[in-house]
Each structure stands twice: as C-alpha cells, then as structure tokens.
C-alpha positions as CSV (number, residue, x, y, z in Angstrom):
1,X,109.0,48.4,205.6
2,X,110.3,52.0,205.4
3,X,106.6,52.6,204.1
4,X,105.2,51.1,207.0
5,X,108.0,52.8,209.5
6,X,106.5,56.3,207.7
7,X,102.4,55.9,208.2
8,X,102.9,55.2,211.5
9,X,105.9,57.6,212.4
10,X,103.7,60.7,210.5
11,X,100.3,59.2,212.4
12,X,102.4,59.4,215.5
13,X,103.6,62.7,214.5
14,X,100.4,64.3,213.8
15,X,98.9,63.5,217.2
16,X,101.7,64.5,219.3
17,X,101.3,67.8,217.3
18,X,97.6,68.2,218.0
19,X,98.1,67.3,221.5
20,X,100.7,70.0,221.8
21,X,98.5,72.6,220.3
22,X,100.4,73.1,216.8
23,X,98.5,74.6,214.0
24,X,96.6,71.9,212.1
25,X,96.9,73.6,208.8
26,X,101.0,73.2,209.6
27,X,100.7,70.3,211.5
28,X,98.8,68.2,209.2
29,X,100.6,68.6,205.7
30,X,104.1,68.7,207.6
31,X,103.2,64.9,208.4
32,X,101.8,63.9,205.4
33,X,104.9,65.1,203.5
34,X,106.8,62.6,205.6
35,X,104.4,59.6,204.7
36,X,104.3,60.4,201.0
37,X,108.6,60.9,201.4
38,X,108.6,57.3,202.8
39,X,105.7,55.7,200.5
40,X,107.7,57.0,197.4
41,X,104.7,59.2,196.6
42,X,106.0,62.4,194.6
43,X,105.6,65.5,195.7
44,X,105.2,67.7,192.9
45,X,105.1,65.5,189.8
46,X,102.9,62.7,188.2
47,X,99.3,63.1,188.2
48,X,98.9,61.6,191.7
49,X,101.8,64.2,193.7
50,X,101.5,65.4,197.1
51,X,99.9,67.9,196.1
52,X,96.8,66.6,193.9
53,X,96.3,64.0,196.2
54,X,96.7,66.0,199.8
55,X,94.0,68.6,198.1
56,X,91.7,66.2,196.5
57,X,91.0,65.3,200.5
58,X,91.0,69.0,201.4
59,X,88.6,70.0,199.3
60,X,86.4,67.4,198.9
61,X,85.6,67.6,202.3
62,X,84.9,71.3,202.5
63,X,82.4,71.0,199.5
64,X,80.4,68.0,200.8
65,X,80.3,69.7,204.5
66,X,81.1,73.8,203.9
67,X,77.2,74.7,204.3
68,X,76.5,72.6,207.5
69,X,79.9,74.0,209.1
70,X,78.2,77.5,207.9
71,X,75.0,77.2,209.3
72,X,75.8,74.8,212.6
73,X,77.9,77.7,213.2
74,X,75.8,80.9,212.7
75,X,73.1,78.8,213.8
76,X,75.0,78.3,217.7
77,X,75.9,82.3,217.9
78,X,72.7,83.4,217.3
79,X,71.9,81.3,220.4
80,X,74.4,82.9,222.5
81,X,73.8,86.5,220.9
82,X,69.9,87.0,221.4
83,X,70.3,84.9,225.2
84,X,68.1,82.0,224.1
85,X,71.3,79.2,224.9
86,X,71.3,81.2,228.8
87,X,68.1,81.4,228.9
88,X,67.3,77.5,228.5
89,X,70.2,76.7,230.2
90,X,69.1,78.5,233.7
91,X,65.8,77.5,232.8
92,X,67.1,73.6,233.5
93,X,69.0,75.0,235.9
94,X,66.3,76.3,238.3
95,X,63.9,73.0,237.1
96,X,66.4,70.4,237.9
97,X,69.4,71.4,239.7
98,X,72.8,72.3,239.2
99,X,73.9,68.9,239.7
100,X,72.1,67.6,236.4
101,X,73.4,70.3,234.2
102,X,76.0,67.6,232.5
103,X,72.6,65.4,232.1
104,X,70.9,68.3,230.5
105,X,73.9,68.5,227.6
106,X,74.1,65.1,227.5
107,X,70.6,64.4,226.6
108,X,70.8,67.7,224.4
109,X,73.1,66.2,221.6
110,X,71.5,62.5,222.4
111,X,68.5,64.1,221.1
112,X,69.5,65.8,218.3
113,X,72.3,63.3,217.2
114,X,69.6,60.4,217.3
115,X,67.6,62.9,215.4
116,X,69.7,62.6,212.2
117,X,71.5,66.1,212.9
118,X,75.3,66.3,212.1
119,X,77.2,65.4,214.6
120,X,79.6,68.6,214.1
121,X,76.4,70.9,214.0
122,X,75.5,69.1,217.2
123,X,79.0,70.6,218.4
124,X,78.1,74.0,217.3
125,X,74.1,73.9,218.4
126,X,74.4,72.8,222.0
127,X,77.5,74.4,223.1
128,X,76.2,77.9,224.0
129,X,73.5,76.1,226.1
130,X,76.2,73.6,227.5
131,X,78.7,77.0,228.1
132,X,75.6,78.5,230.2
133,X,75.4,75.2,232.1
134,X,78.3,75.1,232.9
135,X,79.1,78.6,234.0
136,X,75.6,78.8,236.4
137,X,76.9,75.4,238.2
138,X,80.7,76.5,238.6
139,X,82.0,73.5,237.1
140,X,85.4,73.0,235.1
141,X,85.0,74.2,231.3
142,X,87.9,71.8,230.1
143,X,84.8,69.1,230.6
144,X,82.7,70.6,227.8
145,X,84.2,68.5,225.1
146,X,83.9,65.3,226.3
147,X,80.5,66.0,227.7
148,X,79.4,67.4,224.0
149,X,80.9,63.8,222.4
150,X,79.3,61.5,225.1
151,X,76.5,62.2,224.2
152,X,76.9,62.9,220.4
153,X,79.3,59.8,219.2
154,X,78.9,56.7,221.8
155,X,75.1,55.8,222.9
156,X,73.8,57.2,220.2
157,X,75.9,57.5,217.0
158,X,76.2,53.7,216.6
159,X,73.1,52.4,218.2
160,X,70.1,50.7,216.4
161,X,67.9,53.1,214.5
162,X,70.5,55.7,214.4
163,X,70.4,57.8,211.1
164,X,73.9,58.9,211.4
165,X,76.2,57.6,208.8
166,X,78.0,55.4,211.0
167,X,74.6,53.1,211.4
168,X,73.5,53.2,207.8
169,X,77.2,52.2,205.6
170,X,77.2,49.0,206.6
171,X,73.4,48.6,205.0
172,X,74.6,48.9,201.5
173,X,77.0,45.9,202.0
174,X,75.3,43.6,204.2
175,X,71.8,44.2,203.3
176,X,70.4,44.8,206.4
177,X,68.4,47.9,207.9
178,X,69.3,50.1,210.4
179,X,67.8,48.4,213.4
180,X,70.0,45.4,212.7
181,X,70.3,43.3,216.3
182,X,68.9,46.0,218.3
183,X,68.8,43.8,220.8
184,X,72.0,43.8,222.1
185,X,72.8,47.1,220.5
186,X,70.5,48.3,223.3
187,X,71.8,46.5,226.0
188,X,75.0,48.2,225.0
189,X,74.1,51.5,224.4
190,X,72.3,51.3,227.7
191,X,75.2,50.8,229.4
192,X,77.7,53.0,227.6
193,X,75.1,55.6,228.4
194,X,74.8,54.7,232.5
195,X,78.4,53.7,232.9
196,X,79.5,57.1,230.6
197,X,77.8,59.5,232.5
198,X,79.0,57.6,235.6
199,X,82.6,58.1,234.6
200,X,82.0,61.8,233.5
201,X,80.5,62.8,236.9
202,X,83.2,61.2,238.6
203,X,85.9,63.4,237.0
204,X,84.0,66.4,237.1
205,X,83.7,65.7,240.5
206,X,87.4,64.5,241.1
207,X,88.2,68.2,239.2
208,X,85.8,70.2,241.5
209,X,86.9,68.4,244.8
210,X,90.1,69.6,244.0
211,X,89.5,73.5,243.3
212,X,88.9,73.4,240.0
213,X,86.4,76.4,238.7
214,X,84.7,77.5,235.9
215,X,86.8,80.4,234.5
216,X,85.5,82.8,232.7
217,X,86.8,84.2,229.2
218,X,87.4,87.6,227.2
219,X,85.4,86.0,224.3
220,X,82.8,84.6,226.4
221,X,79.3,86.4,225.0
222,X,78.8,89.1,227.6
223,X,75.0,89.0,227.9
224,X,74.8,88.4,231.5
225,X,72.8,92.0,232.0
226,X,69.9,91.7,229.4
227,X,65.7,91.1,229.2
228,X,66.1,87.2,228.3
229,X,63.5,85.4,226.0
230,X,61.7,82.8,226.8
231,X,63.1,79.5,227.4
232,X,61.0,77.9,224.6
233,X,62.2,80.5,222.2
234,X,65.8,78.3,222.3
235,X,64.2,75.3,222.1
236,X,61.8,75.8,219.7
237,X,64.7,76.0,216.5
238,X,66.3,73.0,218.0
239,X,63.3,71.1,217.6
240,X,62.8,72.7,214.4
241,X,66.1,71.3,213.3
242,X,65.3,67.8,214.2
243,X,62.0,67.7,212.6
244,X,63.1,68.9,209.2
245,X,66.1,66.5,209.5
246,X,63.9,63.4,210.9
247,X,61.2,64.1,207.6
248,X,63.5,65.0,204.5
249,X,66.1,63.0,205.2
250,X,65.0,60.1,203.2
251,X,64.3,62.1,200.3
252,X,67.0,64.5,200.5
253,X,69.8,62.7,201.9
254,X,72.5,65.5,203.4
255,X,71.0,68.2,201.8
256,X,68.2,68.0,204.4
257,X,70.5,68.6,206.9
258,X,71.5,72.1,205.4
259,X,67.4,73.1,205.0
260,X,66.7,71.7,208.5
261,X,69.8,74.3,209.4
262,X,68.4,77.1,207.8
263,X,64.9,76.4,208.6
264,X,66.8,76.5,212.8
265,X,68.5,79.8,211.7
266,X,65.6,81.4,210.4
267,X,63.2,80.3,213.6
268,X,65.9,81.7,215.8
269,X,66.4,85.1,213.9
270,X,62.0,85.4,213.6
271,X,61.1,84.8,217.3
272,X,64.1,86.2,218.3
273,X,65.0,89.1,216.7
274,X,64.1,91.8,218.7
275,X,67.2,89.9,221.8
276,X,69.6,90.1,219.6
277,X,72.3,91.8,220.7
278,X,74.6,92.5,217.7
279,X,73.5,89.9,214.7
280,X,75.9,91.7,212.5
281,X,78.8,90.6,215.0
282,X,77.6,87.0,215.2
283,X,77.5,86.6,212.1
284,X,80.7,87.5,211.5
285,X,82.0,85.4,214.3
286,X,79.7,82.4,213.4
287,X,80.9,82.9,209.5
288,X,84.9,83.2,211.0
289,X,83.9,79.8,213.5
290,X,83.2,77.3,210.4
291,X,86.0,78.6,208.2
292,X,88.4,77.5,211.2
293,X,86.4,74.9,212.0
294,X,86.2,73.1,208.3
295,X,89.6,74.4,207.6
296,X,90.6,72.5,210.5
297,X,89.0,69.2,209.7
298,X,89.7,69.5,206.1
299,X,93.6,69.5,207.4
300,X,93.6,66.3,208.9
301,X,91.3,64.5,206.1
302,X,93.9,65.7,203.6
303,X,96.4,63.3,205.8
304,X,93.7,60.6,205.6
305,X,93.8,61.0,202.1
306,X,97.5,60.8,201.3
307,X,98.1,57.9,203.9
308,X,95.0,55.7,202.0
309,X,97.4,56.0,199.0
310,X,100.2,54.6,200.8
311,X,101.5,50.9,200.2
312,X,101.9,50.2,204.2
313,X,98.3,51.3,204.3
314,X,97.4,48.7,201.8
315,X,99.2,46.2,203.3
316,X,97.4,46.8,206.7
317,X,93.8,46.7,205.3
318,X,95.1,43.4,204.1
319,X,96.6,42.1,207.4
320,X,93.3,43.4,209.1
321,X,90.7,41.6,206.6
322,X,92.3,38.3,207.2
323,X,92.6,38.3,210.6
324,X,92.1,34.2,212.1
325,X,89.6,33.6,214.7
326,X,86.8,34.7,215.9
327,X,84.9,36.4,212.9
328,X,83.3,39.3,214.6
329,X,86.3,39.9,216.7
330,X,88.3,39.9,213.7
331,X,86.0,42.3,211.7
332,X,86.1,44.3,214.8
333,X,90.1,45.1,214.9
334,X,90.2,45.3,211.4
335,X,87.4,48.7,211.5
336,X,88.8,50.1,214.6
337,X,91.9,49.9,213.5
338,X,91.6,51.4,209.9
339,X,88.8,53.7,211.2
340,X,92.1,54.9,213.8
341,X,94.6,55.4,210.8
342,X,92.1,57.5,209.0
343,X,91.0,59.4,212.0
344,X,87.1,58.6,210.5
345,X,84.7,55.8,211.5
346,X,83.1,56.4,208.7
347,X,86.0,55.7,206.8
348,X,87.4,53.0,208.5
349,X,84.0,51.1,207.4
350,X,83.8,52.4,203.6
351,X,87.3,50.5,203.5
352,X,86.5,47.8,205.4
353,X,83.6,46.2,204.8
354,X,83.6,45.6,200.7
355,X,86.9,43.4,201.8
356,X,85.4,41.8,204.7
357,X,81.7,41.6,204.1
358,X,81.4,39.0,201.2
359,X,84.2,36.7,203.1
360,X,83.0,36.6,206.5
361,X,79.2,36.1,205.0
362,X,80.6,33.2,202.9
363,X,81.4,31.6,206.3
364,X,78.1,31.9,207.6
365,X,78.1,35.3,209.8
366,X,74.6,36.5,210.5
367,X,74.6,39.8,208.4
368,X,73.0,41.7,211.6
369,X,75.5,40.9,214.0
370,X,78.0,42.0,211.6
371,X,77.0,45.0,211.5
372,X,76.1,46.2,215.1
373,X,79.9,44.9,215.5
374,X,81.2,46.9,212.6
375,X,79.0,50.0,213.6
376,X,80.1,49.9,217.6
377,X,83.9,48.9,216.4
378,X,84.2,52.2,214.1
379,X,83.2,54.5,216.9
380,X,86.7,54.0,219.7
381,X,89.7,53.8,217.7
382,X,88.6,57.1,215.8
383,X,88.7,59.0,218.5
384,X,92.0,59.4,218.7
385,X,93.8,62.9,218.9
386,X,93.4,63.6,215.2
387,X,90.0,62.8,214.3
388,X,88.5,65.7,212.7
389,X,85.2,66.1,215.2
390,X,87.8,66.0,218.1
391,X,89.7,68.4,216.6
392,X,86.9,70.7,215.8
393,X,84.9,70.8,218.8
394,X,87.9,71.0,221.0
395,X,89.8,73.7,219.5
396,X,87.6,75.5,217.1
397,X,84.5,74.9,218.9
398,X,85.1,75.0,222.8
399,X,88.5,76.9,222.0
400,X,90.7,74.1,225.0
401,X,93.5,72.9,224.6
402,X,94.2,68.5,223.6
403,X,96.2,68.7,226.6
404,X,93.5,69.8,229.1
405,X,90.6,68.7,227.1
406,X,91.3,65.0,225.7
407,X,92.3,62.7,228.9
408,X,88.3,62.9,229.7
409,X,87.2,62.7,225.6
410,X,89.4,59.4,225.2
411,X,88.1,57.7,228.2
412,X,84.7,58.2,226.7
413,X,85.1,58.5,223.4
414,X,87.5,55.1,223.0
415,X,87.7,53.7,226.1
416,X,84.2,53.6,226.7
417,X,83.2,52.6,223.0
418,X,85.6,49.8,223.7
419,X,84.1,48.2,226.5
420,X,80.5,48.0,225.1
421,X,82.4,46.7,221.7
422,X,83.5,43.6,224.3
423,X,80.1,43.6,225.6
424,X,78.3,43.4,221.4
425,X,80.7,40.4,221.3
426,X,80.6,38.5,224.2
427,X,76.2,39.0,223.7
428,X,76.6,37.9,220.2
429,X,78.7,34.8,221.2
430,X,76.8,33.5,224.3
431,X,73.5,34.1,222.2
C-alpha cells in the first residue's frame, strides 16, 4: 500500500512540477527519491540503490539517442541560420495562404514521421519552418507544440505501415507485420487526422479571435534582412533525410537515422553555405539545444526507471494484464495505462505485451487486431505532462511553458488518440 500511495504520489508530483516549470534535472530525481523512499528501494547501498538504478535510465538513454539529439539539433539551426526554414515557410505562405500554414507543419512532420525519421528530430527539423509560419500569419506561438505532435505522434506514429517504434514492438510478440488491420487503422487515422486538425484550427482560432498574437523573442534568429535561398534549398535535406531513413533502415536499424541526419546536415551546409549567417554560432547553439534537450529526457526516463523497480508498479502490470472483459479493451487499459506511468508508449508495450500477448492469443484474439489496439492504445496516456518528447519539444525545443503550451498538446495528443482508440474497438467488435 504505502508503495502504491508513493508511485502515484511522485508521478503526481513530477507532473505538477513540469507543469509549473521546475527544472527537470531537480524535478525528476526529487520524485523518484520519494518512490524509491516508499518502495523500500535504498538509496545509496546494495547493488540496485537509487543511485545505480536512477542512472542506469539516465544514461542508457543518452547513449542509445545522444547522436540523433546532436544532429536533429544542429541539423534545425542550420535551417534557421542560412534562411532556408523562412524561406520555405513564405514560400507556402505566398502558394497557399496564411490560413494553411498549421496544414503546412502538420503535413511537414506527417511526412517525415511516416518516413521512419525520429520523432524528436522531427521536433528539431520542422520547427524553424513551423516558427516562420507562424510568425508571417500572426498566429499564437504557444500553438507550435501541439501542432509539431499532431502531426508527429497521432495519425501517423501508430498507423499501419508506420516505421516508428510504436508500430513495429508489437511484431516481435504477435507475429504480425507492420500493416496489421490497416483497415481500420485507416479509418482511424483518417479521422484523428480530420477531426485533429479540426480541433487545432478551432483553438487557434478561439486564441486569435481573442487578441492573441504572435510575439516575437530576443532569441528568435534575426534573419529577417538577408538574400534568401531558394525554397528548394530547405527542402531538398529534408527529403534527403527521409530517403536515407526510408532505404537503410532495414539494414541499419537506428543507426540509419544518425547517417540519414548527417547526410541532412551535410546537404544543408553544401547548397547552403554561402547563406549562412554565423555557422560557428549555430553550432554552438544547436550543440547547447540537444545537451538540454537529452538532458531533459534522460531526467524523466531515470524516474521511469526507478518506478519499473517498484513493487506497486508490479502489482499494477499485474492488475492491468488480467483485466475481465472485453479482450482488446482490456489489452487497451492495460498499455495506456503502463505506457502513462512510464511517460513512454514504447515502454508501456515492451511491458505489456510479453504478459498479455500469449494469454489473450490462447483465447483466440486475432493477432492483427491486437496489435493495431495495442499500437493506437500506447499513443494517449503517454502524453501526459512528463513524457520525455513533451517535455523536449515544449521546453527545450519551442522554449513555452506546460502551462501555456499543454491544454492544446493533451487534447490532441490524449484526448484525441483516445477517441480513435474507441473508434479501433468499436470497428474491431462490429466487424
């Protein structure tokens, strides 16, 4: 009990702390000392302490991720410094119309995310253009978050034929393939997309209506007097990105990401070079941008890691594997609700599914349907407050605050997710 009282009181914790803008790298340890205090997990001695454990999360995830933070970084100033991100944003601009600028970032990370690129170095890659947008059509900056994550982790991230993790975990315990029931997953990511981009619109819209401006920074890139490239010179390295991603990533698994990166970085810097404004600066600031960034990230994952090691958390993955009922709505609590605790929908379905694969497939569950459900269902609950990508591309990234920045990433982030989750099931029971 006083286990149980602890996870939740130090998850609870953790997100009031992020939403009131506390340091991560404070906030995050402070409330894993309390779980570990309440889960009888030492702090200092044994061989799995506070310490070890806490660190063993830390790190880990900064080696597996430290070169994509590096060059999804460096990769995004060198857009803003040489103009190409401002360049291709008035470019869509003068094409299509203020009013679609949202569209254009929105499609932007769709793109790239169903293109096998990171979602965190989507973050960092379209946010210069989506900056530009949104400073050439007036419209409120606090939206840039949750316009960056609509269109990187709902319609896309959990859909049929994905290559993001989120799409391919569930593979190796249900043998199926990534396009598993892509009927209804494209129903539903059809209408996450439509009714999304509704719901975004409408608070932008809400937010305008009511006086609200883009406003201007110090740290904005001051490029606004300058010969621009050409448009295609910006698009050109995204595409690059995508390709190398889309072809090695097969072969070379996550390290394609980082040569598809560099391959990005290298395009920019060649066809670019002579726009650059002060490459020595941005890649200072790009370098500084992913140590926050990771550093960030890496805080909360260390909380992931010392609340997995928790009894209470145990005891929940139980509760959540045997849930009665309904099969797929049971396997469908039981991710969103680990994939919550562990701020990861990744996670949430590494812990999941070896527990709840072989049992619900021993009672007949179609394999695919399982794992469209289990794919959709890790994408909402992680969403909350302390997920690392929230984290990250609101605060190290975009540089809001949770406070003005989250109400419109949870509605589409969780909320949103949510509904097409109810959707997968009610499809998958009628048909």
């Amino acid at each position: 009990m006083i286990s149980m009282i602890g996870l939740t009181g130090g998850l609870a914790l953790l997100i009031v702390l992020t939403i009131r803008g506390m340091n991560l790298f404070i906030a995050a340890p402070l409330c894993a000392v309390v779980v570990a205090l309440t889960s009888g997990i030492p702090l200092f001695q044994g061989e799995e302490n506070f310490v070890t454990l806490y660190m063993s999360g830390f790190s880990g995830f900064i080696a597996a991720w430290f070169f994509m933070f590096l060059l999804g970084a460096i990769f995004g100033k060198f857009m803003e410094d040489t103009g190409a991100a401002d360049s291709v944003a008035r470019w869509i601009v003068n094409k299509l119309g203020f009013k679609h600028a949202v569209l254009a970032v929105v499609l932007a990370c769709a793109i790239l995310t169903y293109g096998g690129v990171s979602l965190f170095v989507v973050a960092f890659s379209v946010y210069p253009m989506a900056l530009s947008l949104f400073k050439d059509a007036n419209l409120p900056r606090r939206f840039i978050p949750a316009t960056l994550a609509f269109g990187s982790v709902t319609f896309t991230m959990t859909s049929a034929g994905s290559p993001e993790i989120q799409n391919w975990i569930p593979i190796k315990y249900l043998g199926t393939s990534p396009f598993a029931a892509w009927e209804v997953s494209l129903v539903v990511a059809v209408f996450m997309a439509v009714f999304g981009y509704w719901w975004l619109k409408r608070m932008i819209g809400k937010a305008v209506a009511n006086g609200e401006t883009f406003a201007a920074r110090p740290e904005d890139p001051k490029i606004s007097q300058r010969d621009y490239p050409h448009p295609a010179t910006g698009i050109l390295p995204l595409f690059v990105v995508l390709i190398l991603s889309f072809l090695l990533h097969d072969r070379m698994a996550q390290l394609a990401l980082i040569v598809a990166l560099a391959g990005g970085v290298l395009t920019l810097m060649v066809i670019n070079f002579r726009h650059f404004h002060n490459l020595a600066a941005a890649i200072n600031a790009g370098t500084t941008g992913a140590l926050v960034a990771i550093g960030n990230t890496a805080a909360v994952v260390g909380f992931g890691s010392i609340a997995k090691h928790t009894d209470a958390f145990q005891q929940t993955v139980v509760i959540m594997t045997h849930i009665p009922g309904n099969e797929l709505i049971g396997a469908a609590i039981a991710v969103s609700v680990i994939a919550g605790l562990t701020g990861s929908a990744s996670g949430g379905q590494a812990i999941v599914l070896p527990l709840v694969a072989p049992h619900y497939m021993d009672q007949g569950v179609e394999p695919e349907q399982l794992h469209r459900i289990v794919s959709i269902s890790s994408g909402a609950l992680d969403s909350l407050p302390h997920n690392g990508y929230v984290v990250t591309t609101i605060r190290a990234i975009c540089r809001e605050t949770h406070q003005a920045a989250y109400p419109a990433m949870a509605a589409l982030t969780v909320v949103v997710p949510l509904i097409g989750l109810a959707m997968a099931i009610t499809l998958f029971s009628i048909f």
